[in-house]
C-alpha positions in Angstrom: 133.4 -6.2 84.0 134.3 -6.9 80.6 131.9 -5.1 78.1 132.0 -5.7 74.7 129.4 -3.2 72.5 127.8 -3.9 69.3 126.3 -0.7 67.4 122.7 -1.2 66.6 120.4 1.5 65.0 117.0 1.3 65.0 114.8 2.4 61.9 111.2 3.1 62.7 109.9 3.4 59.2 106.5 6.0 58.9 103.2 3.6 59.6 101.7 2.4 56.8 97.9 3.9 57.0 95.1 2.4 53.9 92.0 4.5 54.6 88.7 2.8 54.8 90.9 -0.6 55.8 90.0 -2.9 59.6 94.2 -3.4 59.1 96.9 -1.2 60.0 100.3 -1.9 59.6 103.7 -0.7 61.5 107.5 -2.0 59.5 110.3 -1.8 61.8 113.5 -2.2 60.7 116.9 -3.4 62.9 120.0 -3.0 61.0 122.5 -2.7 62.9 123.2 -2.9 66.9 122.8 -0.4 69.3 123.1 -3.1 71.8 126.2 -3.9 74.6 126.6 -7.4 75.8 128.1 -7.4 80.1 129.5 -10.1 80.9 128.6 -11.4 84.1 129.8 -14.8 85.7 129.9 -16.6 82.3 126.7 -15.1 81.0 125.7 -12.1 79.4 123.0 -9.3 80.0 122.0 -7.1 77.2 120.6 -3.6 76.6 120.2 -0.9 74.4 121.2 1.9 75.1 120.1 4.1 73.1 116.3 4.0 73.2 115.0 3.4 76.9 113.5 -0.2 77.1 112.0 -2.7 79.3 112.3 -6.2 81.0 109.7 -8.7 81.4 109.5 -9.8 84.9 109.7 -13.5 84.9 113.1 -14.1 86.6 113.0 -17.9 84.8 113.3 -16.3 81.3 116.4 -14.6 79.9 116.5 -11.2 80.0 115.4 -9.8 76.6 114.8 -5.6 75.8 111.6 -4.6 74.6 110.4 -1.4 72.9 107.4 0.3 73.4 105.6 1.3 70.3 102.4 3.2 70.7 100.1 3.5 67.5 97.6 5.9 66.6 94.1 4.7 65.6 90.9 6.6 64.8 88.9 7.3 67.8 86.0 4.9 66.6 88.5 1.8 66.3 89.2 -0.5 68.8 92.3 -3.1 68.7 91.5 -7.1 68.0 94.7 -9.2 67.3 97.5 -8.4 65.5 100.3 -10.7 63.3 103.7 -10.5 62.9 106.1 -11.4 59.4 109.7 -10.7 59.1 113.3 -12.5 59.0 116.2 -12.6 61.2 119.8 -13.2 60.7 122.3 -14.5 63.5 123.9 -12.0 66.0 125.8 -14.1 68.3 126.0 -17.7 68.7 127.4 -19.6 71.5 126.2 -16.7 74.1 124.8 -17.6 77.5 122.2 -14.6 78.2 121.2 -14.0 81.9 117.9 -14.2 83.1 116.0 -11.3 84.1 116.9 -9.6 87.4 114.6 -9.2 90.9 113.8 -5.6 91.3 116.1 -4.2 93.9 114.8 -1.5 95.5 117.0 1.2 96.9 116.5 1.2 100.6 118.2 -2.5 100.4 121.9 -2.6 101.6 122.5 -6.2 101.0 125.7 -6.2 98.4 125.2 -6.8 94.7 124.9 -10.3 93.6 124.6 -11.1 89.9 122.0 -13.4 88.5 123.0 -17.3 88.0 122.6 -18.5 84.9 119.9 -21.1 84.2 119.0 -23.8 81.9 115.7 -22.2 80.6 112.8 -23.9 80.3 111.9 -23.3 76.7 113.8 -23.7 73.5 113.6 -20.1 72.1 112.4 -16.9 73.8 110.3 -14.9 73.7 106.8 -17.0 72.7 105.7 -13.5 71.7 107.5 -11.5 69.6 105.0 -8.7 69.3 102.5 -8.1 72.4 99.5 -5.8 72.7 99.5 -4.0 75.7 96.8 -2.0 76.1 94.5 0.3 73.7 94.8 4.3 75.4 93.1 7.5 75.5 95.7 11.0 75.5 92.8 14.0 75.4 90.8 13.4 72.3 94.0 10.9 70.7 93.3 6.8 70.7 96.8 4.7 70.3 97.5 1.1 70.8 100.6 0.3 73.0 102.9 -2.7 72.0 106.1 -4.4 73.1 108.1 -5.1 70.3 111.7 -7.5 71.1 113.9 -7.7 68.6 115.7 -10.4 69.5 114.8 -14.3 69.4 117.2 -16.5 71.5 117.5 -19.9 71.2 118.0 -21.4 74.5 118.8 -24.6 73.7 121.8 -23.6 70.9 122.7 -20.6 72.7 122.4 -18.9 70.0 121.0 -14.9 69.6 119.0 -13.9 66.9 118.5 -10.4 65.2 114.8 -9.9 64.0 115.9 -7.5 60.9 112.4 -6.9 59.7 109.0 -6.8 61.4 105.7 -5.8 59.2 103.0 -5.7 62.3 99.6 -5.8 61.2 97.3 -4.4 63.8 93.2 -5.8 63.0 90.8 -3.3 64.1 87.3 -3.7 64.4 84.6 -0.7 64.3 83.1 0.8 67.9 79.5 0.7 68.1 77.9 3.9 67.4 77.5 4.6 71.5 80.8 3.6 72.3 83.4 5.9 70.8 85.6 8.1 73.1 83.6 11.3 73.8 85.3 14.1 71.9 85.3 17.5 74.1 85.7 21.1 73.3 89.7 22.1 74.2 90.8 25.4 75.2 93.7 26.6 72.1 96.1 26.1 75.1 95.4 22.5 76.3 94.7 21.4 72.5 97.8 22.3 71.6 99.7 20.4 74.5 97.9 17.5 73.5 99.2 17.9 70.4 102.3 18.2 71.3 102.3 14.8 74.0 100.6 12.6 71.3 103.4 13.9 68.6 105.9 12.8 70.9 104.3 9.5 71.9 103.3 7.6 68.6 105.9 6.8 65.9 103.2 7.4 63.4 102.4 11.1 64.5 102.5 12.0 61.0 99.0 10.6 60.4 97.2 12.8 63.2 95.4 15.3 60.7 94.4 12.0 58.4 92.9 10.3 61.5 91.8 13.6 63.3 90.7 15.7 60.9 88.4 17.7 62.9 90.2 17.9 66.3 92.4 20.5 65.3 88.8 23.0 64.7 86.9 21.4 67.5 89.1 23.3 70.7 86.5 26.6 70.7 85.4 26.9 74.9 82.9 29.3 75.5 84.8 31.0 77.8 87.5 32.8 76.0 90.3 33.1 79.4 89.8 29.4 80.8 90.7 28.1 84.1 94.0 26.5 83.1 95.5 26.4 86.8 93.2 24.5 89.5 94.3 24.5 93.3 92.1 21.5 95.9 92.1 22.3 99.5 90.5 22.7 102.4 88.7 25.6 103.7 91.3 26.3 106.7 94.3 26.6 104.2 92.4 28.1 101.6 93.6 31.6 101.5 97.0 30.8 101.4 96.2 29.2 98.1 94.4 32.0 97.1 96.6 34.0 96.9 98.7 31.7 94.9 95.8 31.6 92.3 95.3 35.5 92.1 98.6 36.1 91.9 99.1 33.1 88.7 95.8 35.0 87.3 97.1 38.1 87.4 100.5 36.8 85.4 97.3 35.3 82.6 96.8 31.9 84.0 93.5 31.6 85.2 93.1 29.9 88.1 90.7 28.7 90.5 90.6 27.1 93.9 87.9 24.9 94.9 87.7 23.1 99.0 87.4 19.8 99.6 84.1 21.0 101.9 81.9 22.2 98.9 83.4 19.5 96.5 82.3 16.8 99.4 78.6 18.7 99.2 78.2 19.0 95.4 78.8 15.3 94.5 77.7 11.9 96.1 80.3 9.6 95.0 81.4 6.6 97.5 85.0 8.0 98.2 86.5 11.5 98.5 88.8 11.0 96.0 86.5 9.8 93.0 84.3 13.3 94.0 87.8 15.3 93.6 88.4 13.8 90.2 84.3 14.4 89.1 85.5 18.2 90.6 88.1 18.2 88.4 87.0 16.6 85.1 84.3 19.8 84.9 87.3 21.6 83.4 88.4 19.3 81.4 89.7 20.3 77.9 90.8 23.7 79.9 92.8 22.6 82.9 96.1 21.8 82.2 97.6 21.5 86.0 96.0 20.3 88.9 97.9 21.7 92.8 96.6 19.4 95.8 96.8 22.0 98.1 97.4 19.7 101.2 98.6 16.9 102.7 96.3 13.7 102.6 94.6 14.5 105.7 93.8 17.7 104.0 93.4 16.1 100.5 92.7 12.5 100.5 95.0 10.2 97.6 93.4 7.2 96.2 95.3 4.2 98.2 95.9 1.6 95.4 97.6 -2.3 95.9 100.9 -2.7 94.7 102.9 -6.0 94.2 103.7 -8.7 95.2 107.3 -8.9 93.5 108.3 -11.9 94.3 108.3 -12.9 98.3 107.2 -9.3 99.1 104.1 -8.5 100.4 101.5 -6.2 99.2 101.9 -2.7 100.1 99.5 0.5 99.3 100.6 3.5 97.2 99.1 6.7 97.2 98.5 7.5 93.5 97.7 11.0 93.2 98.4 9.8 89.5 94.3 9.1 89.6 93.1 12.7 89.3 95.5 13.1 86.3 93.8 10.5 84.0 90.1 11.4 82.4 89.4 8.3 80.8 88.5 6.3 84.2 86.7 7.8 86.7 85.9 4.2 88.9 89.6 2.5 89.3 87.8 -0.4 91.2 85.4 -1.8 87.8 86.0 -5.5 89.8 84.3 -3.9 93.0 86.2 -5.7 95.0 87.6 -2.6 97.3 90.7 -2.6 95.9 91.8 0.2 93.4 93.6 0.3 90.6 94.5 -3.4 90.3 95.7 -4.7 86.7 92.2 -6.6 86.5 90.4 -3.5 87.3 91.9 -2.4 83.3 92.2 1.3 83.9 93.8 3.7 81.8 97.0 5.0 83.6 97.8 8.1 80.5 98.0 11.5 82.6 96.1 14.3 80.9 96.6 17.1 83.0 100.1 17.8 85.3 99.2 16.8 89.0 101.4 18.0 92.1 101.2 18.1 95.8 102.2 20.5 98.5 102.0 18.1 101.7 101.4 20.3 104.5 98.6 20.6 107.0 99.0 24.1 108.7 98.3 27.7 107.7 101.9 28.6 108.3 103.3 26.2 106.5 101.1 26.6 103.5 102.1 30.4 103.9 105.5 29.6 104.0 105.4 27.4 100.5 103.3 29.6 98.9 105.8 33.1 99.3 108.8 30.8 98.5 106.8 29.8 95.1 105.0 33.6 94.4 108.8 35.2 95.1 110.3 32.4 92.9 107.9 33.7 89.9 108.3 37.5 90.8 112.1 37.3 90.9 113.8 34.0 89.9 117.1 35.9 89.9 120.3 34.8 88.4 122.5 33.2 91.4 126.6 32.4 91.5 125.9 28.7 90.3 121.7 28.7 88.6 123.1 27.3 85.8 124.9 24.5 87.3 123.5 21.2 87.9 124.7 18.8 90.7 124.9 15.3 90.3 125.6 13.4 93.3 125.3 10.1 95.0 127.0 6.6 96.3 127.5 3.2 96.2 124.5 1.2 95.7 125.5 -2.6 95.0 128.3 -2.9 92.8 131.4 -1.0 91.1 131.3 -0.8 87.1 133.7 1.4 84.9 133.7 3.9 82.2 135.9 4.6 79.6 138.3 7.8 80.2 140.3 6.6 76.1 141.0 4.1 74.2 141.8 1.3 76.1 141.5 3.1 79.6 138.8 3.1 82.1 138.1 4.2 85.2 136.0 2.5 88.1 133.6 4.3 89.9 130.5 3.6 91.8 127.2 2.4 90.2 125.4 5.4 91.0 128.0 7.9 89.4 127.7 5.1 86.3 124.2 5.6 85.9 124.8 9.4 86.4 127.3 9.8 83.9 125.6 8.3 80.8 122.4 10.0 82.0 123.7 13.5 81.4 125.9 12.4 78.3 122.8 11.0 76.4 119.4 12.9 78.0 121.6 16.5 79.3 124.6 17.7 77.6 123.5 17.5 73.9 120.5 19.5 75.0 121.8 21.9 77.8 124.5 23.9 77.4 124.9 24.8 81.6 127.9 23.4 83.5 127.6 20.0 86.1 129.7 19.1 89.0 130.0 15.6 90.1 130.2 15.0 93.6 130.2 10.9 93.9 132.0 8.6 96.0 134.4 7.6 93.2 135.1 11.5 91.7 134.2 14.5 92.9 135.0 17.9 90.4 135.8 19.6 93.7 139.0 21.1 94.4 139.9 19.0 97.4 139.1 15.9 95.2 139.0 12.3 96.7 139.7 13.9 99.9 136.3 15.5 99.9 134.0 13.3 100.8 130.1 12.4 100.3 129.3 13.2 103.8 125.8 14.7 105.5 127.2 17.9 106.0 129.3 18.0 102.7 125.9 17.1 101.6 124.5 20.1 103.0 127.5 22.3 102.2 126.5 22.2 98.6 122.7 22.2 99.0 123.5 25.7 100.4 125.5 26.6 97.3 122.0 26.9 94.6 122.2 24.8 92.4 119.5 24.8 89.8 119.2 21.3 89.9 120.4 18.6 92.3 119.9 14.8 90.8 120.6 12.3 93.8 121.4 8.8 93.6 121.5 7.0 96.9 120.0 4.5 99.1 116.8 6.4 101.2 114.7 6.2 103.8 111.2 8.2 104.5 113.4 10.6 106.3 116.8 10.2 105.4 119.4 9.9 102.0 121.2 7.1 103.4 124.9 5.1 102.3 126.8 8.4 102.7 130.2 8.5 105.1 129.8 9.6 108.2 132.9 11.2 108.8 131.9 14.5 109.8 129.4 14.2 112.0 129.9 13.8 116.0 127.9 10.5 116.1 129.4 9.3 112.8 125.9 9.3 111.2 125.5 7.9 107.7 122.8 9.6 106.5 121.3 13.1 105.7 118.6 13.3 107.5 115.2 16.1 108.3 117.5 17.7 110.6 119.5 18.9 108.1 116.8 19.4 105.3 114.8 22.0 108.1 117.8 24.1 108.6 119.2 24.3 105.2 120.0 27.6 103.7 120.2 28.3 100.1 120.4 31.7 98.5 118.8 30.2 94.8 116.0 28.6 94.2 116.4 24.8 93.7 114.4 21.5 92.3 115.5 18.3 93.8 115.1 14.9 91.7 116.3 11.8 94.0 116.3 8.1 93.3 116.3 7.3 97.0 113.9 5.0 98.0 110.9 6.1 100.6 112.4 9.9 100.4 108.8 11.4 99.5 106.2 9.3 101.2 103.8 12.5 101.7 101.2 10.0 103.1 102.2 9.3 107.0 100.8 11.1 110.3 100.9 14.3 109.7 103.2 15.0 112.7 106.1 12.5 110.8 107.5 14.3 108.3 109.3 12.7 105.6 112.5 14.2 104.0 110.8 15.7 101.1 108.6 17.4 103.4 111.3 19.0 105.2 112.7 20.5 102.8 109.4 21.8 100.6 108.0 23.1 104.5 111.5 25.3 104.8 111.0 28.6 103.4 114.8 29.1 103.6 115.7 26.2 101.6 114.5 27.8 98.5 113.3 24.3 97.2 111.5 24.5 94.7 109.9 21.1 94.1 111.0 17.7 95.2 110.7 14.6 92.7 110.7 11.2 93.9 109.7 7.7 95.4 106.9 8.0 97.7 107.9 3.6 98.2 110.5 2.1 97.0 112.5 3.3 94.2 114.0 0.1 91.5 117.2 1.0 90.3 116.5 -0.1 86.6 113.3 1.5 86.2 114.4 4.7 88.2 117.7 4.8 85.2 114.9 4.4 82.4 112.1 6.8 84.3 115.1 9.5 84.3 115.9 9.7 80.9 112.3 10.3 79.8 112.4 13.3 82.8 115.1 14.8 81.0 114.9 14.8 77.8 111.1 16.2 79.3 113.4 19.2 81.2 116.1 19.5 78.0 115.2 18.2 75.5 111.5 19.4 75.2 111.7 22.2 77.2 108.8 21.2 79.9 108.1 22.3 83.4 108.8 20.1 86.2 105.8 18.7 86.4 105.1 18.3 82.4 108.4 15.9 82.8 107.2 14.0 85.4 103.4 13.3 83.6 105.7 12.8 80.3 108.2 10.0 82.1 105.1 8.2 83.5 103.5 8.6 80.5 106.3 6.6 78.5 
């Protein structure tokens, strides 16, 4: 693949703030290109690399980046319409740009084709320069989300276009008195990681105290040592958990564990889920991470629609995402029994950090719970705790990198994808050693004559690595696409088996972009391959990050770099970067 790059930066100047004013206004300036052209079958695709962006999903439109700005607003403001000046210059002219691609999730083995190139219906693209997303509530912080492209092509010329300068002028109108968002009293602790998310969220963060002048003197609680740490379970596994929460109290994070049993009795909600999140929201402004102690037998998820892309049918998600966002309480506003749909217009910002342990017995809560209260006693340096492993195979296609001038080197998609993951969002962060263990390179001594193989596979899990990232095909119970050269049946895939007998000295965190790999939400007595390795006390997993359906290699690539820069960059737990990716 031939790859010619353009450099590109991108100059978000402050936003311009009148007081007093129904207008706001955001300048953005492009001046340069941070943008490479691929060349694919006489066509070209285009990103930018270096700020994560997105794709509309109209596979008959050319396939055109957009940013996401979010802007800051005062809380008794509410978005109306918006209008856009600015020029453009010429970029490229006689370019043939490829339409935007079908999602391709990674449980699909078909091979790799590239798009075709079509004669687009419209002259130029987009019709909308500048779209309003959505208007969205972060704690006591309003902001308006927008999608900003940069680019105008004319379809008809074949001709690309640079937008150089864009004034936005965002009208705002004035919420009735009644209507505002409900300001509450915030613990010093979960003000000031609200602080922190909206700083890192709007590009006009420097206006906060002008917009918010009181929020920074409204976070007094009357109780001075607030629950910050909240565990929902169920009665039987209750004093495992229990002893998770006195033993986080003792270390000075309150905590609290409440049962689905008296939550069902205290409120009278229609599902069991909207009566955990009333549970919930009673701490909010002090709660900062929620524990669903439980499988979903134990503790129900809100099933929500998703799709169809395409030809594919509608499948349900379980989104424990729900009891992370305050400003919604009813995700079905249509009433139609379907939860969380785009007409339904619910706010999807996560204000606390939700996780789940999916079990469903005593022992194995037990079992979790001494691997996590052990972990926080005693870390404990291992041979390789500062080593990250970054492994993974062949997904659709082969693509290179450049080794020097003029030389590069062709490896698999996933180790591409890998490789400018840690360069940009790891190394200038993190100052810990990686090893590469792909189908294409391996840092191994035996080199290409070690292979990517199950028990390879589990040959290094047993080694303790801080961090294994995995980038593979998957199934509910299994990292598929891997050789099966070692195993008596010639298996291709890592499967529970392996995950329920692995034995690691360190303690670990697993992030995979395998499709299916953590769908938590099956019979209890069908585990999936997250849960075998979480339910091993031996394994010394820590935590397991990933697609609980399927995983879309595109969006996995851009979810990833907001997860570590989250982990590296900001310094945030595990699951502050997972809340902070979605977030984005």
């Amino acid at each position: 693949m031939k790859k010619s790059i353009l450099f590109l930066s991108f100059l978000l100047f402050a936003a311009l703030f009148a007081r007093g004013s129904d207008t706001k206004e955001v300048r953005l300036t492009f001046d340069g290109s941070d943008f490479s052209f691929a060349q694919e079958n006489g066509a070209y695709s285009i990103s930018a690399e270096k700020f994560p962006v997105i794709y509309d999903t109209d596979t008959l439109a050319p396939a055109l980046p957009y940013y996401v700005v979010n802007v800051l607003i005062a809380p008794t403001q509410e978005f109306q319409g918006l209008t856009v000046r600015g020029g453009e210059s010429l970029l490229r002219s006689d370019i043939r740009v490829t339409p935007n691609k079908l999602p391709v999730p990674t449980n699909a083995l078909d091979a790799y084709t590239p798009n075709r190139v079509f004669d687009y219906a419209l002259s130029n693209y987009p019709s909308e320069e500048v779209r309003y997303v959505s208007t969205n509530v972060l704690g006591n912080y309003k902001y308006v989300s927008l999608l900003v492209c940069p680019l105008r092509y004319d379809a008809q010329n074949h001709s690309l276009y640079l937008k150089q300068n864009l004034q936005i002028t965002l009208s705002l109108g004035t919420v009735s008195k009644a209507a505002p968002i409900a300001a509450y009293p915030e613990s010093e602790s979960f003000h000031a990681k609200k602080r922190r998310e909206i700083e890192l969220l709007v590009y006009n963060s420097d206006d906060i105290d002008a917009l918010y002048p009181t929020v920074a003197r409204q976070y007094s609680v009357a109780n001075s040592f607030p629950v910050k740490y909240l565990v929902i379970t169920n009665e039987e596994l209750k004093p495992a958990f229990q002893r998770l929460a006195n033993w986080k109290t003792t270390k000075g994070v309150k905590s609290k564990v409440l049962t689905v049993e008296e939550i069902s009795q205290k409120y009278s909600d229609p599902i069991m889920p909207m009566r955990i999140k009333r549970a919930i929201m009673e701490y909010k402004g002090q709660v900062e991470y929620v524990l669903l102690g439980g499988d979903v037998e134990v503790v129900p998820s809100l099933i929500c629609p998703l799709g169809p892309l395409e030809d594919s049918p509608t499948v349900d998600v379980p989104a424990d995402l729900y009891y992370s966002s305050f400003t919604h309480l009813n995700w079905d506003k249509n009433q139609n029994g379907l939860y969380g749909e785009e007409n339904d217009r619910v706010s999807y910002t996560a204000d606390i950090a939700v996780s789940r342990l999916s079990v469903c017995k005593m022992k194995e809560a037990t079992s979790i719970v001494n691997k996590l209260i052990k972990y926080e006693m005693s870390p404990g340096p291992g041979e390789i705790s500062d080593t990250l492993l970054m492994c993974g195979n062949f997904l659709y296609h082969v693509d290179t990198i450049p080794l020097s001038p003029g030389d590069t080197l062709y490896v698999s998609d996933s180790q591409k994808y890998n490789e400018e993951l840690y360069q940009d969002h790891i190394a200038p962060y993190w100052n810990g050693s990686r090893m590469r263990f792909f189908d294409t390179f391996t840092d191994f001594e035996e080199g290409d004559r070690y292979h990517v193989t199950p028990l390879h596979m589990q040959e290094q899990l047993s080694r303790g690595y801080f961090l294994v990232n995995e980038f593979s095909h998957g199934w509910i119970d299994a990292w598929g696409g891997l050789e099966g050269r070692d195993t008596p049946d010639g298996k291709y895939t890592y499967e529970n088996d392996l995950a329920e007998t692995l034995i690691n000295p360190n303690y670990t965190t697993i992030v995979s972009g395998a499709c299916s790999v953590n769908w938590f939400d099956r019979e209890p007595d069908s585990l999936c391959l997250s849960e075998a390795f979480m339910r091993n006390e031996n394994s010394n997993i820590l935590a397991f990050v990933g697609y609980s359906r399927e995983g879309f290699v595109g969006a996995h690539c851009d979810l990833m770099k907001y997860f570590y820069d989250g982990i590296f960059k900001y310094k945030m737990s595990t699951a502050e970067a997972v809340s902070y990716r979605k977030l984005r």
